[in-house]
LODRENTOR-218460 format. One line per field, with one value per atom (N, C-alpha, C): x, y, z; residue number from 1; atom name. Coordinates in steps of 0.2 Angstrom, whole numbers. Layout:
# LODRENTOR-218460
c1 = (X, ...);
c2 = (Y, ...);
c3 = (Z, ...);
resi = (NUM, ...);
name = (CA, ...);
//
This chain:
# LODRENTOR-218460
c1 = (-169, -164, -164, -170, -174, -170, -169, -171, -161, -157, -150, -148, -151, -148, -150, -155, -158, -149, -151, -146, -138, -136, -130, -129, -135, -133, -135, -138, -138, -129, -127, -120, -116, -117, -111, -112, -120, -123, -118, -117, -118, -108, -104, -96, -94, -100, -100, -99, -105, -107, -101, -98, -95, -88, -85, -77, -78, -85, -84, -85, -89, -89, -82, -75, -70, -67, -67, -62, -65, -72, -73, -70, -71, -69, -60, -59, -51, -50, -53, -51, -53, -57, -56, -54, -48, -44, -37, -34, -27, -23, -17, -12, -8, -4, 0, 6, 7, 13, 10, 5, 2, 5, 6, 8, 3, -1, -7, -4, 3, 6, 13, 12, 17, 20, 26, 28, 30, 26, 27, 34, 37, 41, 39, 36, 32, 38, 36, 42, 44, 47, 47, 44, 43, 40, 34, 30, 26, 24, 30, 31, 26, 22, 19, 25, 19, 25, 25, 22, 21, 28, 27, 33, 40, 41, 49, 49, 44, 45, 47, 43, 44, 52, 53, 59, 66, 63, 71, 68, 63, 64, 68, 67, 71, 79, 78, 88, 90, 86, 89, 89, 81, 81, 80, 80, 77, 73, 68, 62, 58, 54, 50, 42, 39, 32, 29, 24, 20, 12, 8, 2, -2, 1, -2, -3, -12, -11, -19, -20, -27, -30, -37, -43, -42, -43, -44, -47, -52, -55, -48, -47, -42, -47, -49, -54, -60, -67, -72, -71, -71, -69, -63, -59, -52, -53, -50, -52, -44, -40, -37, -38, -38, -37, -32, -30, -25, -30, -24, -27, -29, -32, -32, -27, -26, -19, -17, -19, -18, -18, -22, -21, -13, -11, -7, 0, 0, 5, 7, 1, 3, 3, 3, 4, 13, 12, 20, 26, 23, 26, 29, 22, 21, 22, 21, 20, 25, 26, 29, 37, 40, 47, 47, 44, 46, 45, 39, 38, 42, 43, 42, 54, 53, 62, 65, 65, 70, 71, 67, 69, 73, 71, 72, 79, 80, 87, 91, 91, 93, 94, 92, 90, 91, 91, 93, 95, 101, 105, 108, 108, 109, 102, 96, 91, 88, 87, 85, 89, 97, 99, 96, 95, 96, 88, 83, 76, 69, 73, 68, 64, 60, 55, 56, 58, 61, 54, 49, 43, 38, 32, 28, 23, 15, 12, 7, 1, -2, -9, -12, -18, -26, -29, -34, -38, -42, -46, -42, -45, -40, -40, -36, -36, -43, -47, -53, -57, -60, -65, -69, -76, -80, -78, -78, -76, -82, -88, -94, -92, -91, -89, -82, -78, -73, -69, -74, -74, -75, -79, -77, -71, -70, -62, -60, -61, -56, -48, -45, -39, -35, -29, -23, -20, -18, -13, -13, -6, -6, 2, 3, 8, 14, 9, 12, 19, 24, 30, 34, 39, 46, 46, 47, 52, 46, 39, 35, 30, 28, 25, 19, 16, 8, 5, 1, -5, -12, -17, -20, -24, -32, -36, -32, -27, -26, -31, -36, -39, -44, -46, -48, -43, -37, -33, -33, -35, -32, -27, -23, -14, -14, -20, -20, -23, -26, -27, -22, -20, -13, -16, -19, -20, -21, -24, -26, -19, -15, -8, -3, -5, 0, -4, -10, -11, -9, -11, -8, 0, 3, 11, 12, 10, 9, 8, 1, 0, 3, 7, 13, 19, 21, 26, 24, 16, 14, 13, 12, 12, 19, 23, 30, 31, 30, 31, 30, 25, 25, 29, 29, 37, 42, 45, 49, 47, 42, 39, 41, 39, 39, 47, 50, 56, 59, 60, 64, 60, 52, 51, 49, 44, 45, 49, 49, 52, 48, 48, 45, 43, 49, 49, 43, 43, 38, 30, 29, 23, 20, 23, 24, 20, 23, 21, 14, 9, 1, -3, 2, -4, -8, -13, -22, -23, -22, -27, -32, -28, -29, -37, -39, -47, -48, -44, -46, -53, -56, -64, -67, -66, -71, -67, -61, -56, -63, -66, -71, -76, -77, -80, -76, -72, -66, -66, -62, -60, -52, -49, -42, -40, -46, -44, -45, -48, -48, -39, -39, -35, -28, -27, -23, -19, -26, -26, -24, -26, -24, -20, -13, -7, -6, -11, -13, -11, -7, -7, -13, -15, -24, -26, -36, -36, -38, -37, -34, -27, -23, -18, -21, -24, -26, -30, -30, -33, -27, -23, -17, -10, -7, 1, 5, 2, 6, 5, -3, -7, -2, -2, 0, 5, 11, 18, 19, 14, 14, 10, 5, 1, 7, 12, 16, 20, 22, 27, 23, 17, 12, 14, 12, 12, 17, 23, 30, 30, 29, 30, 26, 18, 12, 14, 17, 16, 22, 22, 28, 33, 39, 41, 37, 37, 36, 29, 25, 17, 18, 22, 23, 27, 30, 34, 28, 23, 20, 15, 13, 8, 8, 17, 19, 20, 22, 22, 17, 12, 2, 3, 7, 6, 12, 14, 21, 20, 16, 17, 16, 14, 17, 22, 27, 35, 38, 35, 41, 40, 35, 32, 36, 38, 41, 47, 51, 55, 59, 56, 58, 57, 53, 51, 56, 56, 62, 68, 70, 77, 79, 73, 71, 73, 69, 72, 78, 78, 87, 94, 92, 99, 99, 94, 95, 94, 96, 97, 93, 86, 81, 78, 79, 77, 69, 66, 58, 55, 60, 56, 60, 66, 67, 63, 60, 56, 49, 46, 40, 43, 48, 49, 50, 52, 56, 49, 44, 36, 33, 33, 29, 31, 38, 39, 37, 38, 37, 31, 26, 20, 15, 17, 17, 20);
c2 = (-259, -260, -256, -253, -250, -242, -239, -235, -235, -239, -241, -237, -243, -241, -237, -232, -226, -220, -222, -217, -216, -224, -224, -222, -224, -220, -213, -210, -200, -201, -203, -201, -202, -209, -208, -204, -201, -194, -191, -190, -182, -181, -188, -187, -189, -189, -189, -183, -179, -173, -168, -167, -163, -164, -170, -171, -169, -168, -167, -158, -158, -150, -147, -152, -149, -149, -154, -154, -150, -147, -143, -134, -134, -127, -128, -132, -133, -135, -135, -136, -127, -125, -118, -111, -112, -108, -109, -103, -103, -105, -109, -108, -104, -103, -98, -95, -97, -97, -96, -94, -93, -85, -84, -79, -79, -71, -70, -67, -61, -60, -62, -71, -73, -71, -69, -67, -74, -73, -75, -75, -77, -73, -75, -71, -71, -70, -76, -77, -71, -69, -61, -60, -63, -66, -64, -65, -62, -57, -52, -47, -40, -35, -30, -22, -20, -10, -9, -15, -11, -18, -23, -29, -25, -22, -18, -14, -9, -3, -6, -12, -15, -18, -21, -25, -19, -11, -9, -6, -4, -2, -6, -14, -18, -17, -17, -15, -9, -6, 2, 3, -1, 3, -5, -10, -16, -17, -14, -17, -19, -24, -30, -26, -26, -23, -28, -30, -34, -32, -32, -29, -36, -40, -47, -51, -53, -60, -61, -65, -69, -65, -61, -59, -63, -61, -66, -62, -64, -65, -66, -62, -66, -66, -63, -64, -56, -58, -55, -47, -44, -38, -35, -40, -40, -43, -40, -43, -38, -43, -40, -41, -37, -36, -33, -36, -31, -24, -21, -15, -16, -9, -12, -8, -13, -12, -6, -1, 8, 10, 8, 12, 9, 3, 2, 5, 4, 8, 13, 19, 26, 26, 24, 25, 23, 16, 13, 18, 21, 27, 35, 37, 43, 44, 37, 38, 33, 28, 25, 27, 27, 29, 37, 41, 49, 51, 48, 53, 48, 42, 38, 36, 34, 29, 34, 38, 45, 47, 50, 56, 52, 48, 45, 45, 39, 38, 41, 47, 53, 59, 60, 64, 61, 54, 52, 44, 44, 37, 33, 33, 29, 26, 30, 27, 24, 25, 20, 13, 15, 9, 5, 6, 1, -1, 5, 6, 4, 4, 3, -6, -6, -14, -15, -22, -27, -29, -25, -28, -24, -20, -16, -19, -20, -21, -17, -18, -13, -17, -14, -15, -12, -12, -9, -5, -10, -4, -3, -6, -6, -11, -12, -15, -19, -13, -16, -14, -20, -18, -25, -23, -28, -28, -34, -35, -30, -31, -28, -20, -18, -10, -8, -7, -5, 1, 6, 13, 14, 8, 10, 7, 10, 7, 10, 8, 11, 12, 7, 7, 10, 15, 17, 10, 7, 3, -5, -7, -13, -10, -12, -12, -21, -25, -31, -33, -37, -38, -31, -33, -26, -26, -31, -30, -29, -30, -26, -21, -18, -12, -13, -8, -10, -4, -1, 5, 3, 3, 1, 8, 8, 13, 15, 11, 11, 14, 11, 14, 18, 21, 27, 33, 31, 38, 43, 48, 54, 55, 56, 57, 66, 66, 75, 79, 75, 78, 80, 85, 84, 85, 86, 88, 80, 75, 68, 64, 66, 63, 64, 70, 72, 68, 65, 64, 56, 53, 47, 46, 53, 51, 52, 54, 56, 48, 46, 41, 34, 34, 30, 31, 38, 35, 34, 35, 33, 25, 21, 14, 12, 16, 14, 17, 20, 21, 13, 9, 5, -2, -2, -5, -5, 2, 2, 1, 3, 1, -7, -12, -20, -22, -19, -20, -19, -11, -10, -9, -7, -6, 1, 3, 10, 12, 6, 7, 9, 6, 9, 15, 18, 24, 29, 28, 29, 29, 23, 19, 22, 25, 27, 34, 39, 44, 45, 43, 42, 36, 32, 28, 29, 24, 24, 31, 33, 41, 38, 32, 31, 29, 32, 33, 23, 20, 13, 15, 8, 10, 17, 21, 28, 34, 30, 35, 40, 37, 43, 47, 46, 52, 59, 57, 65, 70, 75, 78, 79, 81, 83, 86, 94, 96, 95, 90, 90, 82, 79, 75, 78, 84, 88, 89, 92, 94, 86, 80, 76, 74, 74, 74, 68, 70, 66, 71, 69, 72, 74, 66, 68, 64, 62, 57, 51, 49, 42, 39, 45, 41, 38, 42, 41, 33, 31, 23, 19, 18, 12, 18, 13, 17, 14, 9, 12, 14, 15, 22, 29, 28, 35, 38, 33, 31, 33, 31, 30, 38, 41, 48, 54, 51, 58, 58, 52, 52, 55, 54, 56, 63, 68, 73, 79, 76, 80, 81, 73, 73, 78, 80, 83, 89, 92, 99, 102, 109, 111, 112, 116, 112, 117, 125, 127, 127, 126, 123, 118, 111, 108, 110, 113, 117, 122, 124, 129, 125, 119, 115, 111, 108, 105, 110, 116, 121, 122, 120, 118, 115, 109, 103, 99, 97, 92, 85, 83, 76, 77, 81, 83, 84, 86, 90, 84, 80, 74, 67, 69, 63, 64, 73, 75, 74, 74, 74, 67, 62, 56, 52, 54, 52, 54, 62, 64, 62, 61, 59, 52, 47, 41, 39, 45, 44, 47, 52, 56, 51, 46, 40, 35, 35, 30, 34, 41, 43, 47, 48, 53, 59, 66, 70, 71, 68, 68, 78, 83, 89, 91, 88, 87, 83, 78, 72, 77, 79, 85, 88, 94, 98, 96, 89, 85, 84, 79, 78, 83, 90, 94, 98, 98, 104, 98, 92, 86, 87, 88, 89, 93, 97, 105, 111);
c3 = (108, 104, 98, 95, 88, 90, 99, 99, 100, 102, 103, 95, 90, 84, 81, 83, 80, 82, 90, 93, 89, 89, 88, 80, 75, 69, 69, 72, 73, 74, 80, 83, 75, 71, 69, 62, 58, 54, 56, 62, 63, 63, 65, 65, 57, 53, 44, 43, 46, 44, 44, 52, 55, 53, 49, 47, 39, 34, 29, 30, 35, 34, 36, 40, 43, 35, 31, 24, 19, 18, 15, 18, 23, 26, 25, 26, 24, 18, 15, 7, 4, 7, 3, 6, 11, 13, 8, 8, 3, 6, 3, 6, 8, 14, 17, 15, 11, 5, -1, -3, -11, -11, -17, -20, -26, -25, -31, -36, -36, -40, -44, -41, -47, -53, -55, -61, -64, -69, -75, -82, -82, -89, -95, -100, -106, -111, -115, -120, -125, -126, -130, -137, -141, -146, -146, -138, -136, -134, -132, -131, -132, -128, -132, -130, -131, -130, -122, -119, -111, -108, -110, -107, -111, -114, -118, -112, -112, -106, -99, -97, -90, -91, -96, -97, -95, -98, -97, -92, -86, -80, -77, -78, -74, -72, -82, -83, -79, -80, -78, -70, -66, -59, -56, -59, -53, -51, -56, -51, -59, -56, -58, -57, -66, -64, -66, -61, -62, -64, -72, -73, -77, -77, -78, -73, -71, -66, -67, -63, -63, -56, -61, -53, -49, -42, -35, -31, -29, -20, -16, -11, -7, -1, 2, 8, 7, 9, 8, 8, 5, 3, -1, 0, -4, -9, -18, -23, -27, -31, -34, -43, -45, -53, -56, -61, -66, -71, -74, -74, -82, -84, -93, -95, -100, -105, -107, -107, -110, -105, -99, -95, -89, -89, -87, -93, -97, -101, -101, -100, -98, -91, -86, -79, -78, -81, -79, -83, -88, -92, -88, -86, -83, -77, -72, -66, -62, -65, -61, -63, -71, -71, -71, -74, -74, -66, -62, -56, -48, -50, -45, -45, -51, -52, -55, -58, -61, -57, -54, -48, -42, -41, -36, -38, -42, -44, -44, -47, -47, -41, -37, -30, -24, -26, -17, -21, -23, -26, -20, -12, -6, -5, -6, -4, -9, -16, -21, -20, -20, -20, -14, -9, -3, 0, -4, 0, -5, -13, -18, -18, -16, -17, -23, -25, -32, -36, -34, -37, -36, -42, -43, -44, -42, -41, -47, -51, -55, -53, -50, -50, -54, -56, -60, -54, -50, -46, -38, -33, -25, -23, -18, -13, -9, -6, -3, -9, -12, -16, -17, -21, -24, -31, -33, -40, -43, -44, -47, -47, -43, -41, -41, -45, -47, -47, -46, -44, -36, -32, -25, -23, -21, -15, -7, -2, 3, 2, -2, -1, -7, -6, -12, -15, -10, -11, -7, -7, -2, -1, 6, 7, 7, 6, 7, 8, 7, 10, 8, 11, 11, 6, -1, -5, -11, -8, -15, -13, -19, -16, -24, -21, -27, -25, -32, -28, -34, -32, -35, -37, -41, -44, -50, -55, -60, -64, -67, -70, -70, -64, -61, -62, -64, -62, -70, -68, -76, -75, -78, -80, -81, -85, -86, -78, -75, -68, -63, -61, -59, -53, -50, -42, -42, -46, -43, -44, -49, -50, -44, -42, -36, -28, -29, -23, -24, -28, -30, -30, -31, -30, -23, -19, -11, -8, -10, -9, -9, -14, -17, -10, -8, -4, 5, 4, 10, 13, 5, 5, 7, 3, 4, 12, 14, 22, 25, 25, 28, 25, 19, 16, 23, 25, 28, 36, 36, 44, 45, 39, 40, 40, 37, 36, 42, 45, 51, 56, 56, 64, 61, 67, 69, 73, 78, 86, 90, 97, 101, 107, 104, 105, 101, 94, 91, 91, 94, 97, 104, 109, 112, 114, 107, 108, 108, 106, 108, 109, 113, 114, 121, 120, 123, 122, 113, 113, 105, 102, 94, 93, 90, 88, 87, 83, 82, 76, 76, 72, 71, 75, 75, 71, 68, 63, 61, 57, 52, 56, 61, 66, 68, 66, 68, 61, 64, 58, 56, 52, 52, 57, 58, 62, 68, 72, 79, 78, 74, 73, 73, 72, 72, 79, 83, 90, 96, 92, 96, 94, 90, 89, 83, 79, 72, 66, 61, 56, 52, 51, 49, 52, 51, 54, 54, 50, 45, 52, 54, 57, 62, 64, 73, 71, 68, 69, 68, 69, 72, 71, 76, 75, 69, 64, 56, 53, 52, 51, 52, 58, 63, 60, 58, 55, 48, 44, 36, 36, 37, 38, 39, 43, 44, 39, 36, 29, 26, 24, 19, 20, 26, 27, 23, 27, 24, 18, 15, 9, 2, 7, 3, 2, 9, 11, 11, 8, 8, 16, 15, 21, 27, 24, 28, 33, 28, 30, 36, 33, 40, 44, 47, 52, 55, 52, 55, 61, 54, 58, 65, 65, 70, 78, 78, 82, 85, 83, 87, 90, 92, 93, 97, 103, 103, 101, 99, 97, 91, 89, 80, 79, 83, 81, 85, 89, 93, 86, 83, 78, 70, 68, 64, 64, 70, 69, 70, 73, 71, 66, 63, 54, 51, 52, 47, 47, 54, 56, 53, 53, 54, 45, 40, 32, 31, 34, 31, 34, 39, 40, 33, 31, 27, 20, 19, 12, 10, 16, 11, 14, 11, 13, 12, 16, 13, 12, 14, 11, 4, 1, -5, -7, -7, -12, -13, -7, -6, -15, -13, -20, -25, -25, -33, -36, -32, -33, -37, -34, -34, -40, -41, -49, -53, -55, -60, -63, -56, -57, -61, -58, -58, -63);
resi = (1, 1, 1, 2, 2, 2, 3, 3, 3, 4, 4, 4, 5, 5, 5, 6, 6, 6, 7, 7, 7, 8, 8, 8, 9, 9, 9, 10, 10, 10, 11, 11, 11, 12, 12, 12, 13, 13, 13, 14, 14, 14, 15, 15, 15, 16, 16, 16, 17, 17, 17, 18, 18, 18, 19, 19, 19, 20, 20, 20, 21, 21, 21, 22, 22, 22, 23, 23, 23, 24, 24, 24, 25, 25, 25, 26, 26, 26, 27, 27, 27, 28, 28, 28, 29, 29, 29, 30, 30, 30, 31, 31, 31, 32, 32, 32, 33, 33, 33, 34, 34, 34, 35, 35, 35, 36, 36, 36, 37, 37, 37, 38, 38, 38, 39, 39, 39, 40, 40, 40, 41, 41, 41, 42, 42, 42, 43, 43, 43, 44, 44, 44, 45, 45, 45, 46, 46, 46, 47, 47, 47, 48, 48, 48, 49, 49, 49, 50, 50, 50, 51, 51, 51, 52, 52, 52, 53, 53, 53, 54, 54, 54, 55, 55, 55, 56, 56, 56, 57, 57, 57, 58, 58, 58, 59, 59, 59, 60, 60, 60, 61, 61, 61, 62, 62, 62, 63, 63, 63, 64, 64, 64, 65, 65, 65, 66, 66, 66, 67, 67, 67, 68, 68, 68, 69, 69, 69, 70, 70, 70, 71, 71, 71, 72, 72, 72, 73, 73, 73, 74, 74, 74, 75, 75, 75, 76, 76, 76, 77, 77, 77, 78, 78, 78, 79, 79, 79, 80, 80, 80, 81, 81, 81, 82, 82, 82, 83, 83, 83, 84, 84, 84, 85, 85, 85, 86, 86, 86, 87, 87, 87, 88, 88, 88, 89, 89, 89, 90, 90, 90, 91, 91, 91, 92, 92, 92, 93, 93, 93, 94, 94, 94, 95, 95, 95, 96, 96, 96, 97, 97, 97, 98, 98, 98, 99, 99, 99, 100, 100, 100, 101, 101, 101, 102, 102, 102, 103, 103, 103, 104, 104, 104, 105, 105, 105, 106, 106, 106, 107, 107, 107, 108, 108, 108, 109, 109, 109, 110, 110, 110, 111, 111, 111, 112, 112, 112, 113, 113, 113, 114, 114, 114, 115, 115, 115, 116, 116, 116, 117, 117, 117, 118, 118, 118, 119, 119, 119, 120, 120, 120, 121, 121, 121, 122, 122, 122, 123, 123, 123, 124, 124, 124, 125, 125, 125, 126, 126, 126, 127, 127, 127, 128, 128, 128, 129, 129, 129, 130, 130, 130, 131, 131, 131, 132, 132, 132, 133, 133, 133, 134, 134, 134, 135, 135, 135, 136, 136, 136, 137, 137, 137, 138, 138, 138, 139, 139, 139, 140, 140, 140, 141, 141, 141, 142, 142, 142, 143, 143, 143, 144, 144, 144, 145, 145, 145, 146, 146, 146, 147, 147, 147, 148, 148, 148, 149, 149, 149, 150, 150, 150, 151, 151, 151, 152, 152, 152, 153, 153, 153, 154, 154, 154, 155, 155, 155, 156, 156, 156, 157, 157, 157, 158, 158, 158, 159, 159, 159, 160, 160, 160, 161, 161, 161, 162, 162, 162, 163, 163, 163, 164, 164, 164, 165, 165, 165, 166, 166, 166, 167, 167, 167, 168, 168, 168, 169, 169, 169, 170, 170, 170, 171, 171, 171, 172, 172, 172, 173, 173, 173, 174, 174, 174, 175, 175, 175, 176, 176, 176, 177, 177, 177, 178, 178, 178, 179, 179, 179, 180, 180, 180, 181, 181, 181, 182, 182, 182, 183, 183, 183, 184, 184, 184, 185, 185, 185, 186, 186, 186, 187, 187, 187, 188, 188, 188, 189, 189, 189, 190, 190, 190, 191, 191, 191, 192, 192, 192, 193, 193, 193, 194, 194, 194, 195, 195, 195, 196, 196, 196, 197, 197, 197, 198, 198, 198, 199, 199, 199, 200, 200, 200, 201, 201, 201, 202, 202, 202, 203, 203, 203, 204, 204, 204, 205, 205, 205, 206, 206, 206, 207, 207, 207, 208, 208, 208, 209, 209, 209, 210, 210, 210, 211, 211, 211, 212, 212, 212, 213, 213, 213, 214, 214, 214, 215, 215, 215, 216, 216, 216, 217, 217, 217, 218, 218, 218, 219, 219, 219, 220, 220, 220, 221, 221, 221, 222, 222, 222, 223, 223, 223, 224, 224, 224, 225, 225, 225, 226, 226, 226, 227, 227, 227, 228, 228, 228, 229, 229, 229, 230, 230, 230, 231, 231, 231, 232, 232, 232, 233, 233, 233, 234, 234, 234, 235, 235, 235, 236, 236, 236, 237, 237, 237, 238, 238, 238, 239, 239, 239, 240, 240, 240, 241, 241, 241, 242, 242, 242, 243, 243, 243, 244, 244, 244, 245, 245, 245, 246, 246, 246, 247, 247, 247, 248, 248, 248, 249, 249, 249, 250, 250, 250, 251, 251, 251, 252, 252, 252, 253, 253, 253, 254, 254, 254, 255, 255, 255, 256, 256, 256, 257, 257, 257, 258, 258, 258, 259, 259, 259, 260, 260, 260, 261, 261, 261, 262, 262, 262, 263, 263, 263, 264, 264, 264, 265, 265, 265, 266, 266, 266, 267, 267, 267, 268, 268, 268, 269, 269, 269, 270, 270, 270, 271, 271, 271, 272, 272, 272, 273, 273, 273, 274, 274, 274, 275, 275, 275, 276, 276, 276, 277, 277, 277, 278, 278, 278, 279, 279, 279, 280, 280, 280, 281, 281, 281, 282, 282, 282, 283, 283, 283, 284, 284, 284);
name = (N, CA, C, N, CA, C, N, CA, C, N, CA, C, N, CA, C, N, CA, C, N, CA, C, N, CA, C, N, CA, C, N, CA, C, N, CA, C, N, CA, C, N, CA, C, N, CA, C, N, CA, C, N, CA, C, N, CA, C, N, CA, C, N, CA, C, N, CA, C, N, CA, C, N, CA, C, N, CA, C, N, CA, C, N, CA, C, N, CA, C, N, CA, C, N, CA, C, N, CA, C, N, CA, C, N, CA, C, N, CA, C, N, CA, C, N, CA, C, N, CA, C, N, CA, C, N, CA, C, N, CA, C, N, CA, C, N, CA, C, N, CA, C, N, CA, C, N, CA, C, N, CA, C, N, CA, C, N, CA, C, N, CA, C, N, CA, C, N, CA, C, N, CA, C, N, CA, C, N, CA, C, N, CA, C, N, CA, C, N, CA, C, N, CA, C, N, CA, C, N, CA, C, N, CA, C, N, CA, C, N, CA, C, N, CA, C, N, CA, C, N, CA, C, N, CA, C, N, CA, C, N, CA, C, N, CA, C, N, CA, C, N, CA, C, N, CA, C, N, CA, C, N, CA, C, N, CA, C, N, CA, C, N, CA, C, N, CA, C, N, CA, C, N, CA, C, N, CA, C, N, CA, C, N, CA, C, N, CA, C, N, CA, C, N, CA, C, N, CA, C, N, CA, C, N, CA, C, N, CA, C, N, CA, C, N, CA, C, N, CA, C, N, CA, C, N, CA, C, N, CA, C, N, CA, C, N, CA, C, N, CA, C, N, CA, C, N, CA, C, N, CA, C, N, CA, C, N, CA, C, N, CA, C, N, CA, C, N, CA, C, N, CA, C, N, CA, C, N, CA, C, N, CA, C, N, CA, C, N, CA, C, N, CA, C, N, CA, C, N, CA, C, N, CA, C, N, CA, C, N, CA, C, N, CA, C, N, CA, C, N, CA, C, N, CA, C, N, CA, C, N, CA, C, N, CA, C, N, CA, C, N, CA, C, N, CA, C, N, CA, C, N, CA, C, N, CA, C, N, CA, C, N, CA, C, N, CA, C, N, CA, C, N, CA, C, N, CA, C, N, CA, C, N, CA, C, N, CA, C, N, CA, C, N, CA, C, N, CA, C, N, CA, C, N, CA, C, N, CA, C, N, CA, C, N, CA, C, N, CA, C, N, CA, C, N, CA, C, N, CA, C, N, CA, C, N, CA, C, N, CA, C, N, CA, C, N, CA, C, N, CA, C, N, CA, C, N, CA, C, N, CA, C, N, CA, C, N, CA, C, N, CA, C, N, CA, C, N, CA, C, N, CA, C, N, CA, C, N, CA, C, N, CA, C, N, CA, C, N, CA, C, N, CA, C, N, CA, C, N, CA, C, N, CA, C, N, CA, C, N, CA, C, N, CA, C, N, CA, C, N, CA, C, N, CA, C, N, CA, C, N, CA, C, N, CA, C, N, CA, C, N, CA, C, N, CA, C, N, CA, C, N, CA, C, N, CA, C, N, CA, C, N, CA, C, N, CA, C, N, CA, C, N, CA, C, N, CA, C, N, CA, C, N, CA, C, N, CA, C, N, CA, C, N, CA, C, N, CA, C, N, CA, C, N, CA, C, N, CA, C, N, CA, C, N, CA, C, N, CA, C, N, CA, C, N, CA, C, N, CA, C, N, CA, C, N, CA, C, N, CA, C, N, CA, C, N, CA, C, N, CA, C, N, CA, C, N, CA, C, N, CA, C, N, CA, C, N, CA, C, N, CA, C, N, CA, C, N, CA, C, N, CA, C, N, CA, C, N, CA, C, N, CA, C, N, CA, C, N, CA, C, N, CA, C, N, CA, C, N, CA, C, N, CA, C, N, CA, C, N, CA, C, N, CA, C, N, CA, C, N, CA, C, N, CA, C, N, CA, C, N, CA, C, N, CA, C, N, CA, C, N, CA, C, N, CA, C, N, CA, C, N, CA, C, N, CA, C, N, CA, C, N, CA, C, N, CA, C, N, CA, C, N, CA, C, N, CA, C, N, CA, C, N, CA, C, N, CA, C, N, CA, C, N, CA, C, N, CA, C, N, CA, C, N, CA, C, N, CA, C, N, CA, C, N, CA, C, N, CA, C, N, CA, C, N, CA, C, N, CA, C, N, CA, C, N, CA, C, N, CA, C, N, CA, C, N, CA, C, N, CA, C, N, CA, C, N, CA, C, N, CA, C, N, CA, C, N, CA, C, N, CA, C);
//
């Protein structure tokens, strides 16, 4: 009998143990609908020199900067922060309306209208990072939904360094490549042209140049097909035209990958080897 209700209390410990550890594991997952970069509307009263700036990029190009929010973990490696105050006031300044919504607006007025994401994201360090470590990052950016875009290393970036300003501006419309990838697709036509070749995990054992020879712009691409997708926008957009035309002539899944990229922005407005030259004098 001793040994009955020995048994039958372990059984019912142990459907104690295992429904509290189900409510704990479920209680600290987010919800599927949290949004980490909530806006805010801060009463004006409150207002500093960077919410006036932000306020007339709104009026002027429509987009919503967001450089206020609460740090978060979002899952083990992923940490987002906002940036510090001077360094996001010259960036949203310098970088986001002189290099990014001016020109834009200006040089390809079909494609801002229809192509521009309603919300800018500012983040202080990356993407993938540890809060503690602030200067390491994997990542430029996030790409997250269509309609917003964000690049993170704010406060790592010089404004006086143009070779890092330009690689940051490159960078910026390789996030927005996949902007457009989520929206429309690459198509599977796209997808196509390399697959069962893509490095996956062993991306950083290659080099550019053998990534080249496998019909990789660099070799970043060759680890996924949006990788693949968002690297060639990067490319055109880096390299002046005739360097990429010289590049692609090595290669036919470089020039069948070129040319549906290019073809891919010029329907909906954008000359990606004018955006290349508009970047590069701004800069320069």
């Amino acid at each position: 009998m001793k040994k009955a209700i020995l048994s039958i209390s372990i059984i019912l410990l142990t459907i104690v143990w295992l429904t509290a550890c189900k409510k704990e594991q479920h209680l600290s997952l987010p919800a599927a609908n949290t949004d980490y970069f909530a806006i805010n509307n801060k009463p004006k009263d409150k207002w500093n020199a960077l919410d006036s700036l932000c306020d007339s990029i709104y009026r002027d190009y429509g987009v919503k900067i967001v450089y206020e929010y609460t740090p978060q973990v979002i899952r083990p490696n992923d940490f987002y922060y906002p940036p510090n105050y001077d360094k996001a006031l010259a960036y949203t300044r310098n970088v986001l309306k002189r290099l990014w919504l001016e020109p834009l607006k200006k040089d390809f007025p079909l494609y801002f209208k229809d192509q521009t994401p309603v919300e800018f994201v500012l983040m202080g360090g990356y993407y993938h990072s540890h809060p503690t470590s602030t200067d390491v990052g994997s990542g430029a950016g996030f790409n997250g939904q269509f309609y917003r875009l964000g690049m993170g290393g704010i406060n790592q970036l010089n404004l006086l360094d143009k070779a890092a300003v330009h690689d940051h501006v490159v960078i910026l419309w390789h996030e927005h490549a996949h902007n457009q990838d989520q929206k429309y697709g690459r198509g599977e036509f796209f997808d196509r042209i390399s697959v069962g070749t893509y490095y996956k995990e062993a991306w950083p054992t290659k080099t550019d140049a053998q990534a080249n020879k496998d019909g990789f712009f660099r070799k970043y691409g060759g680890f996924a097909p949006e990788e693949d997708f968002a690297t060639t926008v990067e490319h055109i957009t880096r390299y002046p035209k005739q360097d990429v035309l010289k590049l692609i002539d090595t290669n036919d899944k470089l020039k069948i990958k070129y040319n549906y990229i290019y073809k891919y922005y010029q329907d909906k407005g954008m000359d990606l080897h004018k955006l290349q030259q508009v970047i590069y004098k701004l800069i320069y």
